[in-house]
Wavefront OBJ file of the C-alpha trace (Angstrom):
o trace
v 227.843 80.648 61.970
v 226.527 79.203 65.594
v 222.784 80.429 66.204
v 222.197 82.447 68.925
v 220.019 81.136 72.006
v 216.958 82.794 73.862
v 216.065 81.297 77.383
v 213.004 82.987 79.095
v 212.969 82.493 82.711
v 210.131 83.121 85.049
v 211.242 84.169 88.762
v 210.662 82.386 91.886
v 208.055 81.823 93.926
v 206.765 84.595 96.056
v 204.345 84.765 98.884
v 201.463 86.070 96.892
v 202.039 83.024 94.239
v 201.676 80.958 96.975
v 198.419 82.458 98.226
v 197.397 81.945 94.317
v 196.877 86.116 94.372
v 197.271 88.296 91.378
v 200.407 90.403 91.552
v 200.461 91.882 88.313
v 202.971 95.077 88.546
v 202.711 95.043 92.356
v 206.588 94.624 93.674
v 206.277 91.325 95.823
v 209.645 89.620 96.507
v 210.538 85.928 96.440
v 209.864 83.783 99.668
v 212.611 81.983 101.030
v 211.530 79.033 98.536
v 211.507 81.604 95.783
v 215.156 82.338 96.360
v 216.062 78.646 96.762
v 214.473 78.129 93.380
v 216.464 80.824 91.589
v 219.603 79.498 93.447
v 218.815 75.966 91.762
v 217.746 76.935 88.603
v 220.635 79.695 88.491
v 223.176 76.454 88.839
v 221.512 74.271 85.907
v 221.581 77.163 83.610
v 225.059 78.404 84.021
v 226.082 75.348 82.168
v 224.250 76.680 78.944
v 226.851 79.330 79.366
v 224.729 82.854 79.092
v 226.902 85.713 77.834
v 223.635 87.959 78.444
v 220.956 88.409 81.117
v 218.217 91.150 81.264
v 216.064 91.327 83.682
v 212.016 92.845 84.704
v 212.769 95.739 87.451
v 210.231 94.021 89.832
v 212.168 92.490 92.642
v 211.123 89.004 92.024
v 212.431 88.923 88.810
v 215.523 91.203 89.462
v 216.677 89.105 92.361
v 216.206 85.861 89.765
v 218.233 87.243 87.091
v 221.207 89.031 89.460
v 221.665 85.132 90.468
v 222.375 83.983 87.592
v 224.159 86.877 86.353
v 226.583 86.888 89.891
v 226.806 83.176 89.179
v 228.171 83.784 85.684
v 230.157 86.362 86.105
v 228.377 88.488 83.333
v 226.515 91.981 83.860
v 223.095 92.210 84.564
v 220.872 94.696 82.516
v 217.566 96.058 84.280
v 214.787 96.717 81.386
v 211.618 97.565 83.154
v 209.536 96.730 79.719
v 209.959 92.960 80.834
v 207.545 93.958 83.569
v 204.153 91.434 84.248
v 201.065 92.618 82.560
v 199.531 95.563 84.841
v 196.099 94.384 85.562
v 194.704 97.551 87.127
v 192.158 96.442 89.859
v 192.873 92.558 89.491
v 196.140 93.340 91.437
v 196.035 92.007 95.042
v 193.374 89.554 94.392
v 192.670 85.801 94.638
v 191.790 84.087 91.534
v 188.520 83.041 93.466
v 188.049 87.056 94.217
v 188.535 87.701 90.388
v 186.284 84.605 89.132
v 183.909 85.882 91.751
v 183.588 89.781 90.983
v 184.939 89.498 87.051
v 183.696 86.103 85.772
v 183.316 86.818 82.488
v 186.210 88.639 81.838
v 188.477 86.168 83.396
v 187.149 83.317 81.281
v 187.729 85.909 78.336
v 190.853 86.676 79.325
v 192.937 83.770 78.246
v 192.065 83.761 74.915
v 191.413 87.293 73.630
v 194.091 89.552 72.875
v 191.999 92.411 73.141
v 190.211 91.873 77.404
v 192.276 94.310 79.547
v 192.292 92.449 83.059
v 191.273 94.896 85.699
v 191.472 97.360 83.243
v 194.722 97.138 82.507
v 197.137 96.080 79.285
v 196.072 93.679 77.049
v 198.012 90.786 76.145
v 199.030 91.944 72.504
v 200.341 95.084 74.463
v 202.406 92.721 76.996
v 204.304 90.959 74.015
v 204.362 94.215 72.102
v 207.192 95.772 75.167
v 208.446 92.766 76.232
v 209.528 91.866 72.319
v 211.189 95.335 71.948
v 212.794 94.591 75.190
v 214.236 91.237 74.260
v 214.955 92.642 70.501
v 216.640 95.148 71.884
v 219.271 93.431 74.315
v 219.752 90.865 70.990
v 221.397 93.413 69.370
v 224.765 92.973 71.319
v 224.159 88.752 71.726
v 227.001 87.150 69.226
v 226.648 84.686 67.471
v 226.846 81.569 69.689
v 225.712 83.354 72.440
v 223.036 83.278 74.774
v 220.422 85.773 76.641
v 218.734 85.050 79.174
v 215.485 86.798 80.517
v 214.360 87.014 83.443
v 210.655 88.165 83.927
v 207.093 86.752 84.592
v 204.766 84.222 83.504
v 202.268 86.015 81.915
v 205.151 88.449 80.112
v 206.934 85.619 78.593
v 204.310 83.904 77.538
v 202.863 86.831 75.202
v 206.103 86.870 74.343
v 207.201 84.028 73.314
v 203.743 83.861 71.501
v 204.292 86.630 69.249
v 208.252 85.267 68.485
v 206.670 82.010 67.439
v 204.744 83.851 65.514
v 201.453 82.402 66.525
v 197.875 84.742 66.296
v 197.382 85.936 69.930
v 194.058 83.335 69.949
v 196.732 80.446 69.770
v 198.463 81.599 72.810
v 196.749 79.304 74.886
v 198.256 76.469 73.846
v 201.001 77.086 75.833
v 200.933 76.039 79.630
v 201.412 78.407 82.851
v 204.411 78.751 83.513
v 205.897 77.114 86.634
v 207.826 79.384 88.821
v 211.651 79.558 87.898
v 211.298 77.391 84.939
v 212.348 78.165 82.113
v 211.978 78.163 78.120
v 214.757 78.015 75.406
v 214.549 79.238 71.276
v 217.093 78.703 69.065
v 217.537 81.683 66.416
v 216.650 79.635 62.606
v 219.404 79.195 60.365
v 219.224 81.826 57.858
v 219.575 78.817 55.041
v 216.488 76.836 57.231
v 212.740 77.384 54.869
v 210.912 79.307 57.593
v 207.738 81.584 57.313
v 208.281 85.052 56.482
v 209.742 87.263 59.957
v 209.393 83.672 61.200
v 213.254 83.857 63.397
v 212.653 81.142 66.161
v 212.422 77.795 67.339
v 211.039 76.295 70.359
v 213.487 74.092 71.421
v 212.298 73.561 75.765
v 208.843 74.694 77.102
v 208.307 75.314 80.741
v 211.866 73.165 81.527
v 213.771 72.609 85.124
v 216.249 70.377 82.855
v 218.942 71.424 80.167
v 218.117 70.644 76.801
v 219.607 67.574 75.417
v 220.525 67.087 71.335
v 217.806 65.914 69.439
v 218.079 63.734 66.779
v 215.572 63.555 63.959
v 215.049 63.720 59.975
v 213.690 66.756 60.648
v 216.499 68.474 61.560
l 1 2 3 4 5 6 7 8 9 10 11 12 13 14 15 16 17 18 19 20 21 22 23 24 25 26 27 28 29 30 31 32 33 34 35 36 37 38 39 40 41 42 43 44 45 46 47 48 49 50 51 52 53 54 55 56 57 58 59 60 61 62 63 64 65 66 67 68 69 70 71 72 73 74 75 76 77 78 79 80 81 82 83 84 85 86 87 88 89 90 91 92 93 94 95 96 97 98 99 100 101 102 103 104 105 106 107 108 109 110 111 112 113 114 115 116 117 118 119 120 121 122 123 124 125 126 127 128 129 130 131 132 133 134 135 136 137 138 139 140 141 142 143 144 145 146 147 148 149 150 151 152 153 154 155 156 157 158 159 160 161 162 163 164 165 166 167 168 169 170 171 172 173 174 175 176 177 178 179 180 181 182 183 184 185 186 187 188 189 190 191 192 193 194 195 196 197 198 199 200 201 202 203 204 205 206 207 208 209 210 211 212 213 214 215 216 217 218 219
């Protein structure tokens, strides 16, 4: 039985990204190099052939998912649990505003599960929706198929945290994500030793490339 795929897509660049401002649940749209960038990344993805796409209802990630979806020919489902992490009054500022006003929650922030930005969600919370969201929409993904997400950077990476299995301290390890990029898990063969709930495998992290068939003992 093929495995099934999981690629988790961050949207395009908007204006506030630009500006290096905290958007949070605030509906910004992509910039004109935003939509260029989900036009690209839409065309390099098509050839993993998704049979699924979901997408965050903020406009920035909507507009990157119906892309691919109109390129693909496949419907495109609107979850609004893939949202970004609300970050109550962090929202509309500069990370120099927020390092400024909020230092030592910021430097807190990336590594405890438990800081709520602004006074907002916590991280655990993030990956606890965004999972469901994902789990959810797997339910109708074949075998051989592939969903893609489309959401935001801080979403999918509690996510794909808590898929990997990794404690929410360990979720640093893994980079920002660059704007339309993309990362891609491949579901574990049931016959694979894995850890227990362990389903996953990182296969691409933060990619603007396809992935290309590895060859290893450790197959």
């Amino acid at each position: 039985m093929s495995s099934r795929r999981l690629v988790l897509w961050r949207h395009g660049q908007t204006v506030w990204n630009a500006e290096n401002r905290h958007q949070g649940q605030i509906d910004i749209p992509l910039n004109d190099v935003g939509v260029e960038q989900a036009r690209h990344a839409a065309q390099t993805l098509l050839a993993m052939k998704p049979t699924h796409v979901i997408a965050s209802d903020l406009s920035r990630a909507l507009e990157t998912g119906r892309t691919l979806a109109d390129l693909a020919g496949v419907e495109l489902t609107i979850d609004e649990r893939l949202r970004e992490t609300f970050a109550g009054e962090w929202q509309g500022m500069t990370r120099d505003e927020i390092m400024a006003k909020y230092p030592e929650d910021y430097a807190a922030w990336g590594g405890d599960s438990e800081i709520r930005p602004g006074g907002g969600e916590t991280r655990w919370e993030v990956s606890e929706r965004v999972v469901e969201a994902i789990e959810h929409a797997l339910v109708t993904v074949p075998a051989g198929g592939t969903l893609v997400v489309a959401s935001h950077g801080g979403a999918l990476r509690s996510a794909l945290g808590r898929l990997l299995g990794l404690a929410p301290e360990q979720w640093t390890i893994l980079g920002v994500l660059a704007n339309a990029q993309w990362s891609v898990l491949s579901e574990l063969d049931e016959n694979m030793p894995k850890l227990p709930g362990l389903k996953w495998r990182l296969q691409e992290y933060n990619a603007g490339s396809l992935p290309e068939p590895a060859i290893g003992d450790d197959k």
